[in-house]
C-alpha positions as CSV (number, residue, x, y, z in Angstrom):
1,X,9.8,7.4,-7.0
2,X,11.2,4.3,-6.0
3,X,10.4,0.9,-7.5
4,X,9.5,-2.2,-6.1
5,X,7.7,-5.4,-7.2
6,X,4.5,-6.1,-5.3
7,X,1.8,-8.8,-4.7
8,X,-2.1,-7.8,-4.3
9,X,-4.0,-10.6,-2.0
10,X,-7.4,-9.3,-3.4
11,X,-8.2,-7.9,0.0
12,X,-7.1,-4.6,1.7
13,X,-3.1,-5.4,2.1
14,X,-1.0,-5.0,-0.5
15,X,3.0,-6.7,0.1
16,X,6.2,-4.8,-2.0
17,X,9.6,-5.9,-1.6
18,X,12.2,-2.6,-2.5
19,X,15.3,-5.3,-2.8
20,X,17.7,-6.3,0.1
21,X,18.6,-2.8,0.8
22,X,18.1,-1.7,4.9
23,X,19.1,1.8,4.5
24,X,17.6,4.3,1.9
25,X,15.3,6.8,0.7
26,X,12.1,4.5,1.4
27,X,13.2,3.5,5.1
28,X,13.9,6.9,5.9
29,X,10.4,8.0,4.5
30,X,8.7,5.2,6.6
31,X,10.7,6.0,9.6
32,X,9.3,9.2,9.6
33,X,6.2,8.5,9.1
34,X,4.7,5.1,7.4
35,X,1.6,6.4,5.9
36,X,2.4,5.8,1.7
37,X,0.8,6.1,-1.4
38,X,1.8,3.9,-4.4
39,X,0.6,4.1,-7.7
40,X,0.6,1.2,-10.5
41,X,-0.1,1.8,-14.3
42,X,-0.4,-0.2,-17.6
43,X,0.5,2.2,-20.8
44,X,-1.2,1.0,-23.5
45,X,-1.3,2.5,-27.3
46,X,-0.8,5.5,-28.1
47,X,-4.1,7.3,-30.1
48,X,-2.5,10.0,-32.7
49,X,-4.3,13.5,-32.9
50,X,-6.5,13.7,-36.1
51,X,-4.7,17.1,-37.0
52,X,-2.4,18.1,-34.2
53,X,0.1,16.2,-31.9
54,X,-1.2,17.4,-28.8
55,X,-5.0,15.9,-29.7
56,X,-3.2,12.6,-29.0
57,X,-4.5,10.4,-26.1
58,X,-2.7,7.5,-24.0
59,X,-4.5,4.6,-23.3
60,X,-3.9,3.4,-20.0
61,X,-5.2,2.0,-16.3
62,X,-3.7,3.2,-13.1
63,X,-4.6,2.6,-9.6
64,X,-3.4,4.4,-6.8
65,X,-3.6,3.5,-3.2
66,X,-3.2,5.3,0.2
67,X,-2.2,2.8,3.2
68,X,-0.2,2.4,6.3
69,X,3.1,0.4,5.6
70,X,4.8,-1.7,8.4
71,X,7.9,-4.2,7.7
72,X,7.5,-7.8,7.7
73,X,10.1,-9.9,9.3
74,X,8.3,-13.3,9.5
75,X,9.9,-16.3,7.4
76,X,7.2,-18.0,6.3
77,X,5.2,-14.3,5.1
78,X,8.4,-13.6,3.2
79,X,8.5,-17.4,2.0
80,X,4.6,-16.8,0.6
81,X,5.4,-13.3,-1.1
82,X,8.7,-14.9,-2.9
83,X,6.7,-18.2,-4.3
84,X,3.6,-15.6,-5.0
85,X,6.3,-13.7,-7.3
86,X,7.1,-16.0,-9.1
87,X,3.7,-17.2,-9.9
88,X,2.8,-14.1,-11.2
89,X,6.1,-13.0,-13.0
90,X,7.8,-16.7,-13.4
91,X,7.9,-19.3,-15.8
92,X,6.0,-22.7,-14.7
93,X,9.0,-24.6,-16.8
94,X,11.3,-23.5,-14.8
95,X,13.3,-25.9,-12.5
96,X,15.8,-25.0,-10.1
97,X,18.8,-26.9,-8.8
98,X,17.6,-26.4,-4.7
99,X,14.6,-25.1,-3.1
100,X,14.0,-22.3,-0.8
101,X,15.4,-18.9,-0.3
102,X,19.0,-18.8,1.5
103,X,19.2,-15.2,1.4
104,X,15.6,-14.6,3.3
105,X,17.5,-12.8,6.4
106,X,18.4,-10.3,4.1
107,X,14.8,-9.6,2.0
108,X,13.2,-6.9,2.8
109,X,9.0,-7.3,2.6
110,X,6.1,-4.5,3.6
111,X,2.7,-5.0,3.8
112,X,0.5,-2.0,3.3
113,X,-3.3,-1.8,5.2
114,X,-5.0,-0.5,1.9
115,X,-6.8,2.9,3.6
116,X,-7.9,4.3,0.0
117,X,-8.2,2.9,-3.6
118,X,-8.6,4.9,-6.1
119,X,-8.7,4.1,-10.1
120,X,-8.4,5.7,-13.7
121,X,-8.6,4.2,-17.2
122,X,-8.5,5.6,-20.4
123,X,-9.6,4.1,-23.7
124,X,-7.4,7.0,-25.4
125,X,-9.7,8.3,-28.9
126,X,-10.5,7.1,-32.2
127,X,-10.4,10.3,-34.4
């Protein structure tokens, strides 16, 4: 497993940035061969058994998708995903003391072509 944060457009392409490293376990994996499959989950609650632990059930969504992944070097892409980040994980209040992203040479960003979407959810059990 390796973990990465990730932007969904809505559409078929799906963008992940693995942080500024250019040699690892997912670049060697993509070298190889850049067909993926990455899988997202919210845990919810967890429903206790009525008499035994193991009658217990998770609540949860997952998603998992199949895709081709290719690297992004383009400025302004890498530019959207960063302010598209913090959108979704940021604070609005938040002020910095400069604008823009100095260290863009070094950010590593993949899109994936969504292929395959699959989903799960589970309302867990009310015993």
């Amino acid at each position: 497993m390796i973990p990465f944060v990730y932007v969904y457009e809505g559409n078929n392409k799906l963008y992940l940035h693995i942080g500024n490293i250019r040699e690892s376990h997912f670049w060697s994996n993509i070298k190889q061969n850049p067909k993926i499959s990455i899988e997202v989950s919210e845990m919810g609650d967890l429903h206790p058994g009525k008499k035994y632990a193991c009658q217990s059930a998770l609540v949860y969504q997952s998603v998992v998708l199949f895709g081709q992944v290719v690297r992004i070097e383009e400025e302004s892409k890498k530019e959207w995903f960063f302010d598209a980040l913090l959108e979704k994980y940021g604070n609005p209040e938040w002020t910095f003391e400069k604008k823009g992203y100095p260290i863009m040479p070094k950010i590593e960003l993949f899109e994936v072509q969504i292929e395959k979407l699959t989903g799960k959810i589970n309302h867990g059990m009310y015993h």
